[in-house]
C-alpha positions as CSV (number, residue, x, y, z in Angstrom):
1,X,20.7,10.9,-28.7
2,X,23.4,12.7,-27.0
3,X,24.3,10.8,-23.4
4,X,24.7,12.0,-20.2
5,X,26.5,10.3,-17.5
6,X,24.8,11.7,-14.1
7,X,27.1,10.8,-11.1
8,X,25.1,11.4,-7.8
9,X,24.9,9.7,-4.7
10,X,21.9,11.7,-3.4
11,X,18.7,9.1,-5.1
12,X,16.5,11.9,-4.5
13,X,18.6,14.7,-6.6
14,X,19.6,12.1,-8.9
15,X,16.4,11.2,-10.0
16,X,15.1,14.8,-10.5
17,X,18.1,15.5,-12.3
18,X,17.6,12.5,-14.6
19,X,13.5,13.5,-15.0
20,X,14.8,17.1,-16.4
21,X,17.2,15.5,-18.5
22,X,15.5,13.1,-20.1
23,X,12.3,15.6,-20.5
24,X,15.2,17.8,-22.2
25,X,15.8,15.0,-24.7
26,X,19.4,13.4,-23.5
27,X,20.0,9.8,-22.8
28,X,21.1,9.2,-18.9
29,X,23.3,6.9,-17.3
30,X,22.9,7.3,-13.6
31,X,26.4,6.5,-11.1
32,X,25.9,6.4,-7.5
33,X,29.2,6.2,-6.6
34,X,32.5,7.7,-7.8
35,X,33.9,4.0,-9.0
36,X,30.6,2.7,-10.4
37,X,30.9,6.5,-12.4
38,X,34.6,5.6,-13.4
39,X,33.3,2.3,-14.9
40,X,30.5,3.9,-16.5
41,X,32.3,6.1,-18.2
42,X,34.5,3.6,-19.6
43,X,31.6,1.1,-20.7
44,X,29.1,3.6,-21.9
45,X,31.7,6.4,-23.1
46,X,29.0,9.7,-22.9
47,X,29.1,12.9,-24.2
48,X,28.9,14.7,-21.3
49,X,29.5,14.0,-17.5
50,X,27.6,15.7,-14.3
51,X,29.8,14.6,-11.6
52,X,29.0,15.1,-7.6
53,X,31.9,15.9,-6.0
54,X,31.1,14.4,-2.7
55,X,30.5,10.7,-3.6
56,X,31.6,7.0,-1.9
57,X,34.4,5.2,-3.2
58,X,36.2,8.0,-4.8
59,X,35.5,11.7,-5.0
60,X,34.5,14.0,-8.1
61,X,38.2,14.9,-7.8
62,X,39.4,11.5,-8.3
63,X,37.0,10.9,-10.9
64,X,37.5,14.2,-12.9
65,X,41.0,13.2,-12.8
66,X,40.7,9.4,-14.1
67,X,38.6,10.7,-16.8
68,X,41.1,13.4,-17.9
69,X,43.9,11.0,-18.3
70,X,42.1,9.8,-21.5
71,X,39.8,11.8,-22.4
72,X,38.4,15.2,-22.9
73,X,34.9,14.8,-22.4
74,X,33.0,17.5,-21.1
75,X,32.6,17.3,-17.0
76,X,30.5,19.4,-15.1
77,X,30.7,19.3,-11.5
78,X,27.7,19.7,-9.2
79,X,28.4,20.2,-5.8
80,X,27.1,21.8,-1.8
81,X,30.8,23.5,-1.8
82,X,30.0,27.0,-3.2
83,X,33.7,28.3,-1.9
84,X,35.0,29.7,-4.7
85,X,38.5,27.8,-3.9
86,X,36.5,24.5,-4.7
87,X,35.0,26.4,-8.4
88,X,38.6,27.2,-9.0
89,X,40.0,23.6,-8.2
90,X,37.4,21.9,-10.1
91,X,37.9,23.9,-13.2
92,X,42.2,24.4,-12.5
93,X,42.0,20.5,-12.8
94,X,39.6,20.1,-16.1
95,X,36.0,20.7,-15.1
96,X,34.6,22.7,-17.9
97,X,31.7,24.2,-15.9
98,X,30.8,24.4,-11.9
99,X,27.2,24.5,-10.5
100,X,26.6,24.9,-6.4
101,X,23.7,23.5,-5.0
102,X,21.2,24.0,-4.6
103,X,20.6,24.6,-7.7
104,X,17.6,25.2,-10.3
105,X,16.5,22.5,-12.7
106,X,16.4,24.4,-16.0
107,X,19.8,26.0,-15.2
108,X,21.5,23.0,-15.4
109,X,19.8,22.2,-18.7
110,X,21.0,25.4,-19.6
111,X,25.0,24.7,-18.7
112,X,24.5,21.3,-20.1
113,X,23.3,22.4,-23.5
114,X,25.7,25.4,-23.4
115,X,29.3,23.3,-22.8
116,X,27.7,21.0,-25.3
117,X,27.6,23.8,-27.8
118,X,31.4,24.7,-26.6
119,X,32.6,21.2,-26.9
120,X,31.3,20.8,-29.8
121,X,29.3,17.4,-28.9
122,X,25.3,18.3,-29.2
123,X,24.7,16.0,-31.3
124,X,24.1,12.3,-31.0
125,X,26.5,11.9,-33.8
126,X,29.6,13.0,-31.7
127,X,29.3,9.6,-30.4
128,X,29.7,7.7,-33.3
129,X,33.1,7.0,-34.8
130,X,34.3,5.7,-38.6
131,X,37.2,4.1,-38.8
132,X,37.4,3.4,-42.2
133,X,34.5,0.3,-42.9
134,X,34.3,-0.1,-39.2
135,X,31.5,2.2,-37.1
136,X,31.6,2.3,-33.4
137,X,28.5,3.6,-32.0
138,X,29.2,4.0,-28.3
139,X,25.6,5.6,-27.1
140,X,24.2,2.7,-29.1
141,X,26.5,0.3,-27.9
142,X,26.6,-0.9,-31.7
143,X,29.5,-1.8,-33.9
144,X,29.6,-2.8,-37.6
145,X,31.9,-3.4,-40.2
146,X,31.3,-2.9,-43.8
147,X,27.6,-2.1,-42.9
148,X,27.1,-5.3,-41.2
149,X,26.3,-5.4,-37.2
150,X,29.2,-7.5,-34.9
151,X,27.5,-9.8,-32.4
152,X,29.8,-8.9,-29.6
153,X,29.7,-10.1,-25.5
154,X,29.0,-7.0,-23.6
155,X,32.3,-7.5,-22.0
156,X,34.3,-7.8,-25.4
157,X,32.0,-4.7,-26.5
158,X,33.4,-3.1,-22.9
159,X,37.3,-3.2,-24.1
160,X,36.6,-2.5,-27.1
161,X,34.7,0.7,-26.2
162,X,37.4,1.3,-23.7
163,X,40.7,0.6,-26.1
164,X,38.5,2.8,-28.8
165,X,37.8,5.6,-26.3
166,X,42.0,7.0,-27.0
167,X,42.8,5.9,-30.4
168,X,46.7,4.9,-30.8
169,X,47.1,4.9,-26.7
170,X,49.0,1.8,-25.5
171,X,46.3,0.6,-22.5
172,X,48.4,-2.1,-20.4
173,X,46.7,-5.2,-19.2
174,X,46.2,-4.1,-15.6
175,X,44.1,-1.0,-16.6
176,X,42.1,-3.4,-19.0
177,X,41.1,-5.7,-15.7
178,X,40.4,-2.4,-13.6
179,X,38.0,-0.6,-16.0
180,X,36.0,-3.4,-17.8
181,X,36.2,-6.0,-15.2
182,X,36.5,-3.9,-12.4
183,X,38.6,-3.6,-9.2
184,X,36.9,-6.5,-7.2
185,X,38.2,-8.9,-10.3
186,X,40.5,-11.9,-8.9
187,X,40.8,-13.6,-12.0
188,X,43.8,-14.0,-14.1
189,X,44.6,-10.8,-17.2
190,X,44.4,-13.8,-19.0
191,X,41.0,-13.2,-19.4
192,X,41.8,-9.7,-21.2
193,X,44.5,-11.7,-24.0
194,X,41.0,-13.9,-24.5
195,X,38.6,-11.1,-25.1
196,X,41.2,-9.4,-27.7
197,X,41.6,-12.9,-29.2
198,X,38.0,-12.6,-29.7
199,X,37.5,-9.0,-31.0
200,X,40.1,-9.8,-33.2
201,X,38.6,-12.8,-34.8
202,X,35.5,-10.5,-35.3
203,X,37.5,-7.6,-36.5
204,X,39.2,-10.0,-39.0
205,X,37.5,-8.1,-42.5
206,X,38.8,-5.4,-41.6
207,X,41.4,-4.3,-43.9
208,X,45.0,-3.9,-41.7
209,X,45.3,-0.3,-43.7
210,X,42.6,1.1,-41.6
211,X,43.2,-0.5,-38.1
212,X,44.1,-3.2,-35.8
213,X,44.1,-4.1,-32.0
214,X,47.6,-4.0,-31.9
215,X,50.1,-5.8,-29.2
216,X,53.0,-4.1,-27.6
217,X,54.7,-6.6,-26.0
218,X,55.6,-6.2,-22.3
219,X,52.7,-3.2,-22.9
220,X,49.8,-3.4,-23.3
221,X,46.8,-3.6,-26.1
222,X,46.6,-0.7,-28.6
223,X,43.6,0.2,-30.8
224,X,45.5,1.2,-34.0
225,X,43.6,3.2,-36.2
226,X,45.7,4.0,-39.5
227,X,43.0,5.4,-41.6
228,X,40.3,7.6,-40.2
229,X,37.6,8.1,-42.2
């Protein structure tokens, strides 16, 4: 099922939004906030993202521009501004599509469906990944190796979701703690050299010619994928 991340402060449009949604057949994550959208997104990587530009904590802005540092994941932003500098920011800084409120229902099903088609994501299967014997299934929050399902902790499955979410990119501790633990965190990053311990020890059949969670020292954590199959 192809997942949509809906970040909207307003309850009331959110949950009309989510009704359509879901009646159109999509999976919804709901953010009512821009940092609760920025962790979402991270967690439960989606296939698409509605994102309110007017939201607590940090802006659509700031959140279009978090998400674009790693990833290309379709974003389109919903918003009251209907000046047609704020269409031309949002899409000059990586919004693939830009609806003013208010706005109809079925249209937005429409936009959704149609930068799905564009992207290249409308299907549920754009969220599942082979990497050689190991599948990461990100909507399903489901990972197996050699067919067999990996009893993860949902925060293990968190990094690595988010280290999986840019194959090959170096992510440095710090990042780690602010994306899967979250900013309010005021434990040690020792708790992220633990978790990778971890997922490595589960990870450990699979073969080193496919992939690794790999350590750059003085970097970061890296999930190396040799073999994509």
């Amino acid at each position: 099922m192809t997942a949509v991340l809906l970040a909207e402060d307003e309850l009331a449009i959110s949950q009309v939004l989510k009704a359509y949604l879901v009646k159109a057949g999509f999976h919804v994550s709901q953010a009512f906030d821009g940092q609760q959208a920025i962790d979402l997104f991270y967690s439960e990587p989606p296939d698409l993202v509605l994102l309110d530009v007017m939201m607590p904590k940090a802006d659509g802005w700031t959140v279009l521009k978090e998400i674009r540092q790693t990833s290309s994941c379709p974003v389109i932003m919903l918003t009251a501004l209907g000046d047609v500098n704020y269409r031309l920011k949002g899409l000059n800084d990586g919004a693939d599509d830009y609806i003013a409120k208010p706005f109809n229902g079925e249209e937005v099903i429409a936009r959704v469906k149609a930068v799905l088609r564009r992207s290249g994501g409308d299907t549920a299967s754009s969220a599942v990944k082979h990497y050689g014997s190991l599948t990461i299934d990100s909507s399903a929050h489901r990972v197996t190796l050699k067919g067999v399902d990996l009893a993860l902790t949902p925060r293990d499955l968190s990094v690595l979701l988010f280290l999986a979410s840019q194959p090959n990119r170096t992510f440095t501790r710090e990042q780690l703690i602010e994306h899967v633990w979250g900013q309010d965190y005021d434990g040690s990053d020792r708790a992220v050299d633990l978790s990778v311990k971890r997922l490595r020890k589960a990870l450990q059949n699979w073969p080193e010619t496919e992939g690794e969670i790999k350590t750059l020292r003085g970097l970061g954590y890296q999930f190396c994928v040799h073999e994509d199959n």
